[in-house]
Structures are given as structure tokens and as C-alpha cells.
C-alpha positions as CSV (number, residue, x, y, z in Angstrom):
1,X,-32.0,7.6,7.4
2,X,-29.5,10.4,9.1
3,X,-29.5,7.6,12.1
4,X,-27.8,5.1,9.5
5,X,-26.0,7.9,7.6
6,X,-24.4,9.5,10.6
7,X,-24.0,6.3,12.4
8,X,-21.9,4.8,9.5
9,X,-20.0,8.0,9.2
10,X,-18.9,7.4,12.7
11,X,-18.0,3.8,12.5
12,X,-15.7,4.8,9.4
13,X,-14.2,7.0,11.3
14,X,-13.9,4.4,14.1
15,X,-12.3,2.0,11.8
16,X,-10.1,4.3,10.5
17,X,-8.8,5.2,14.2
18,X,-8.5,1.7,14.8
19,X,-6.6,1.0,11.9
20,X,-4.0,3.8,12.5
21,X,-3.3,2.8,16.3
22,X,-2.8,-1.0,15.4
23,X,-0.4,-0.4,12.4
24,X,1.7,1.8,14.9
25,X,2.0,-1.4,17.1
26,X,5.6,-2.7,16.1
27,X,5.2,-5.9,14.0
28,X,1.9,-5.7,13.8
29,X,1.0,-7.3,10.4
30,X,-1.2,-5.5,7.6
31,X,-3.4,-8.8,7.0
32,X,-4.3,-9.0,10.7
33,X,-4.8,-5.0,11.0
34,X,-7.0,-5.2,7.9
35,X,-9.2,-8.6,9.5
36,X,-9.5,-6.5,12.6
37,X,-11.1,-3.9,10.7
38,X,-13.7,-5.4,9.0
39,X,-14.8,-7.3,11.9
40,X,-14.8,-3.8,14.0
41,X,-16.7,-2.5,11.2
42,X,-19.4,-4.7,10.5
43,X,-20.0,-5.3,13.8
44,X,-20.8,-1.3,14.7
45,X,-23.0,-1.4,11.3
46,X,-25.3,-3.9,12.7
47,X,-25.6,-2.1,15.8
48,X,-26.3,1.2,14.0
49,X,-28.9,-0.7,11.5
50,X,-30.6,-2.2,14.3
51,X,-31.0,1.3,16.2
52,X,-31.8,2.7,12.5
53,X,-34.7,0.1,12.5
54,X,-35.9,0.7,16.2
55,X,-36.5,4.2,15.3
56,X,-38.5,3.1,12.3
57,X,-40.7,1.2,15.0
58,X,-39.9,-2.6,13.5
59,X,-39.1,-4.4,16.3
60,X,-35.6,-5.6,16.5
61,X,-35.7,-8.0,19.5
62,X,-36.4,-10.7,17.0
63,X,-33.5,-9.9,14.7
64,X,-31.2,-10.1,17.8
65,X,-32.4,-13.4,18.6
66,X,-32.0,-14.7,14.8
67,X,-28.5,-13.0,15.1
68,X,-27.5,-14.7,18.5
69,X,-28.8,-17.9,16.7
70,X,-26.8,-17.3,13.9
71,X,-23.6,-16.5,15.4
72,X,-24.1,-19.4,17.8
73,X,-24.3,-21.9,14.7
74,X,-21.6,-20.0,12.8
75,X,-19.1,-20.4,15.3
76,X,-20.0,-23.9,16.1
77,X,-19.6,-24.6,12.4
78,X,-16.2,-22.7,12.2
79,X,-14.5,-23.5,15.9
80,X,-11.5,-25.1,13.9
81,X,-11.0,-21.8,11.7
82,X,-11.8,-19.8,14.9
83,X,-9.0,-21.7,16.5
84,X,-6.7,-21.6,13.7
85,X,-7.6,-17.5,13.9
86,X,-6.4,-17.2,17.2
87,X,-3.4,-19.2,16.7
88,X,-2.6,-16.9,13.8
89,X,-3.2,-13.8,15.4
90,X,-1.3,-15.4,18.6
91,X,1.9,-16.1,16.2
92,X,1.8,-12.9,14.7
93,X,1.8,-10.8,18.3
94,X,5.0,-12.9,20.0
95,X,6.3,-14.0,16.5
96,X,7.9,-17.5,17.7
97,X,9.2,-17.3,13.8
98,X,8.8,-15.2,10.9
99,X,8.9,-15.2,7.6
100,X,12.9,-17.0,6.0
101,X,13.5,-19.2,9.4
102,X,13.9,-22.6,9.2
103,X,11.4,-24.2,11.2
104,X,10.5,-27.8,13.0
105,X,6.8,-27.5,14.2
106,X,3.4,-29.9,14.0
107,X,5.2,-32.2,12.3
108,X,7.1,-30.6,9.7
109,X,10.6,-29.3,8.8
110,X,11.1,-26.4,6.4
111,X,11.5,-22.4,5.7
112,X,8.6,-20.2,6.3
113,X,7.7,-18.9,3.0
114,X,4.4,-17.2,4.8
115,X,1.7,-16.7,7.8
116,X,-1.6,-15.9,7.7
117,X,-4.2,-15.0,9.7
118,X,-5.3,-19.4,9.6
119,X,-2.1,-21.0,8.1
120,X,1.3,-21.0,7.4
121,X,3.5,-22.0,4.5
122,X,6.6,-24.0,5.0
123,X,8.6,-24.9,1.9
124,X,10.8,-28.1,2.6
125,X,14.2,-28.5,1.7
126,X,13.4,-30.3,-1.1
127,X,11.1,-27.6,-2.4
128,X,7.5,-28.2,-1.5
129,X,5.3,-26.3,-0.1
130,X,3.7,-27.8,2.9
131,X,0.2,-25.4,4.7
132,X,-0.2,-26.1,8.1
133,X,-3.2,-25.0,9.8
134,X,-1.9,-22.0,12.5
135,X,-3.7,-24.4,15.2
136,X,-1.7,-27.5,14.6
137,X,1.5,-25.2,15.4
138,X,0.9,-23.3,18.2
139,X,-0.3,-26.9,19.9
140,X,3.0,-28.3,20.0
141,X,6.5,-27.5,20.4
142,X,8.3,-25.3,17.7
143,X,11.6,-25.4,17.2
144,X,12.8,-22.0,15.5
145,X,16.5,-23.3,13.8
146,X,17.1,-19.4,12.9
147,X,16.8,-18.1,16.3
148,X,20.4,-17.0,17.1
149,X,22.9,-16.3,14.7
150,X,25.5,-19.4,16.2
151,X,24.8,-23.2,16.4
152,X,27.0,-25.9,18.2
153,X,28.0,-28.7,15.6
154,X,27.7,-31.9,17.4
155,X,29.6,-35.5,16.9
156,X,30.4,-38.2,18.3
157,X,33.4,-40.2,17.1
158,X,34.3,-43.7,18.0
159,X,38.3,-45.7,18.1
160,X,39.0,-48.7,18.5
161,X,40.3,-49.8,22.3
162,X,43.8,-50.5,21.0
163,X,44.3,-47.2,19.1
164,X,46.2,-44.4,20.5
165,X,43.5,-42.0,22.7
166,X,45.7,-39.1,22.9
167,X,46.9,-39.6,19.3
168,X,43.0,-39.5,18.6
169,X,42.6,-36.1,20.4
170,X,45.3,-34.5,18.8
171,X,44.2,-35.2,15.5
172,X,40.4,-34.2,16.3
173,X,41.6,-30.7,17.8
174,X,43.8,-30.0,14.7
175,X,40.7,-31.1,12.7
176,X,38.6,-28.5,14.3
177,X,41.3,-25.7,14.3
178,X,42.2,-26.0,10.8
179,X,38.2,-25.3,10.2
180,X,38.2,-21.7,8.7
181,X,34.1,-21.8,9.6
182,X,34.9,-22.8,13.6
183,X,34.3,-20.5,16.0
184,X,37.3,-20.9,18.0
185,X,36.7,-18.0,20.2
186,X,33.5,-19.7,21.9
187,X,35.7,-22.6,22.5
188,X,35.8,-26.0,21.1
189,X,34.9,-29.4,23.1
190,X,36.8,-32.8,22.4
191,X,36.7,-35.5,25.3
192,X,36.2,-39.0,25.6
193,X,32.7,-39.7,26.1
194,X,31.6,-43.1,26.9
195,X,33.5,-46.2,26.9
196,X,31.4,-48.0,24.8
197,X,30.9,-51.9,23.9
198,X,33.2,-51.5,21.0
199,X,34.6,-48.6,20.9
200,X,35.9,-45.7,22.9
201,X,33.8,-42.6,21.9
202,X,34.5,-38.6,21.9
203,X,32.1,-35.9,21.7
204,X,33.3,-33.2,19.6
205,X,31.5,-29.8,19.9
206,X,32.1,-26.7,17.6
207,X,30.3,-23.6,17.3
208,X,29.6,-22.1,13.7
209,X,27.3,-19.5,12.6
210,X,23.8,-20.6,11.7
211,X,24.1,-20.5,7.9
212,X,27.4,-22.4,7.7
213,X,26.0,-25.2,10.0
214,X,25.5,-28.3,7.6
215,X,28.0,-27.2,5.8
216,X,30.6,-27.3,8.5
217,X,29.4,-30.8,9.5
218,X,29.3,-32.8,6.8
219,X,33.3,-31.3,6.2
220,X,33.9,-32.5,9.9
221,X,32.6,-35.8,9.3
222,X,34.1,-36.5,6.0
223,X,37.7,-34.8,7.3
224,X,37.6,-37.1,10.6
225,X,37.3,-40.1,8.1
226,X,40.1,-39.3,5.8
227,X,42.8,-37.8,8.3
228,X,42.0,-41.5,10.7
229,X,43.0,-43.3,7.8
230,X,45.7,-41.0,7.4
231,X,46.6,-41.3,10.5
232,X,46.0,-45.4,11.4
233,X,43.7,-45.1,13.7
234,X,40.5,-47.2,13.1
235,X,36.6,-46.5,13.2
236,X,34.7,-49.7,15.0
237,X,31.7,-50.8,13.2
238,X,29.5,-53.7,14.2
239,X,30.5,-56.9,13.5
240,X,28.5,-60.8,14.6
241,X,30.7,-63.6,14.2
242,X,28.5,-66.8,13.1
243,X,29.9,-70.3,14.3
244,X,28.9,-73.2,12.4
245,X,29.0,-76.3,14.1
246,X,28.0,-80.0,11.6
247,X,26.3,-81.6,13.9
248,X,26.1,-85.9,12.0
């Protein structure tokens, strides 16, 4: 009995050690400090039970092979959650995202709402909530949208071969400038990209801060519309022309 008494007294005090030095770790999160603790907890308490027991002369070699049996079929039975474990723990140490970033990984697109020690929550952006095993994620690529606080808005633009290509340019450049959202200061890309089967193509590249992103391009793409009309200068689209020959 003072074997077990003292010998749990110690392993609270253990724990309690334990606990203080991982929550001083910066990030550290409380649910894995708290799963680390209970494991480092139970795990002394067998040890001091089974040296309680020894002392009592019951012979304990059998309850370490029933134990090593045990935890041999246990972890067997759980290597998925195991994995997903260390996967969860591995996200929350070098935090590829947190918690509010908008994220593409394992096959899924939205805003972390949450990570756990064996899954994550994403909610999409059109509001469901989508839990993805932490396993699944750290297998694959992820693509962390919220990483920096700027994002390059992309597009590509196609006239026709008889419109004006410096006309075009102008009117693309003034389109980006006039953008209140633009980053001009990074510096703004418009150049003819391809000369393509139908059309003569530019890339237009703008930088805007993260949040203002969609935003920003959808207004590009409807102003690059309205101000080509405006301006006569035609968008290609596919067209087929279809002969019909009556053959008597």
C-alpha cells in the first residue's frame, strides 16, 4: 500500500511537471498537452501497480505478457486512429494551417473551423462541415490559401487577330490601374501570351491582398468585358461551321 500511495503521488507530480513544460512550448495546443498526459500517467500507474504487486509476492510476469498481448492487439485494431494521432500531433507541432485559413487538402476545399488530436473540420464555402481524418491530410499535398497576406490575380484574355494589340494593352493596363484593390507597387503584368488558334491571348497578373482576391477578380473579368465592348475590340469564342452538301 505506501508502494502504490507514494508511487502515485510521484507520477502526479510527474504529470504535473510534464504538463507545465509542454504548455510553455509556443503553440503547443491544450488538447494535445492534456492526451499527453493521461497517456504519461497511466502508463507510470501500471508500472507502479505492478511493482505494488511484486512486493505482495503475486507474480507479475504473467500480467506483462497479457499486457504486451493486449497492447499488441490494441494497436493492431487502432493503426488507422494511431496514424491519424500522429498526423494530428504532427499538424499541431509545424502547423501547416491553423484554425480561419482557407484550405485545399485530401480532397477538399474549405476554412478550418478545427483540429484535433485525429481530425480536422473544414467548413466549405457553401457551409458544410466536412471531417477529415488528420491521416488523409498530412498524406498529400496541402495547399494553405491564407499563407501570406498577398495573392497574384491571374487571367488570361483573348482578341481577335484583326483587333488593335496595343489598343488592347492600353485598355487592360488602365483596367488594372483604375483598380482601387491593385497592388500597384508590386507591379502589374500585361503581355501577349500565346498566339493562339483564334485568338491572340494576354496574361494579366495583379497582386491584391488575400481577402480581396475573388473579389478583385470577378471585377476584372466583368470590367475587361464591358470596357472591350466599349471600346470595339472583340472576344473570340469557338465557332464550327457545318457545310451541307444534297447529294441526289
Amino acid at each position: 500500500i505506501l508502494i502504490f500511495l507514494v508511487g502515485k503521488w510521484i507520477v502526479n507530480k510527474i504529470v504535473a511537471v510534464l504538463g507545465k513544460l509542454l504548455r510553455k512550448v509556443k503553440g503547443m495546443d491544450e488538447t494535445l498537452v492534456k492526451f499527453l498526459e493521461n497517456i504519461v500517467y497511466y502508463a507510470l500507474m501500471i508500472v507502479v501497480i505492478l511493482t505494488a504487486l511484486s512486493e505482495l509476492g503475486v507474480e507479475t510476469t504473467s500480467f506483462l505478457a497479457i499486457l504486451g498481448a493486449a497492447g499488441l492487439a490494441i494497436g493492431l485494431a487502432l493503426k488507422d486512429s494511431l496514424g491519424n494521432f500522429a498526423s494530428g500531433v504532427m499538424i499541431i507541432l509545424f502547423k501547416p494551417f491553423r484554425v480561419g485559413d482557407f484550405v485545399n487538402a485530401a480532397g477538399v476545399s474549405g476554412t478550418v473551423t478545427e483540429v484535433g488530436i485525429f481530425n480536422s473540420v473544414f467548413t466549405t464555402p457553401d457551409n458544410q462541415s466536412i471531417i477529415v481524418p488528420n491521416g488523409a491530410i498530412t498524406s498529400g499535398s496541402i495547399t494553405n490559401v491564407n499563407a501570406h497576406d498577398t495573392r497574384r490575380v491571374d487571367l488570361v484574355v483573348g482578341i481577335g487577330y484583326d483587333d488593335d494589340i496595343k489598343k488592347a494593352k492600353d485598355v487592360l493596363n488602365d483596367i488594372i490601374n483604375s483598380n482601387e484593390k491593385v497592388l500597384l507597387d508590386k507591379g502589374v503584368t500585361v503581355a501577349v501570351s500565346e498566339l493562339a488558334d483564334s485568338s491572340v491571348n494576354f496574361v494579366v497578373r495583379a497582386w491584391v491582398k488575400t481577402p480581396d482576391y475573388w473579389g478583385v477578380k470577378f471585377d476584372l473579368t466583368e470590367t475587361v468585358k464591358l470596357r472591350f465592348d466599349q471600346e470595339g475590340i472583340s472576344i473570340p469564342y469557338p465557332q464550327q461551321d457545318v457545310h451541307h452538301h444534297n447529294n441526289d
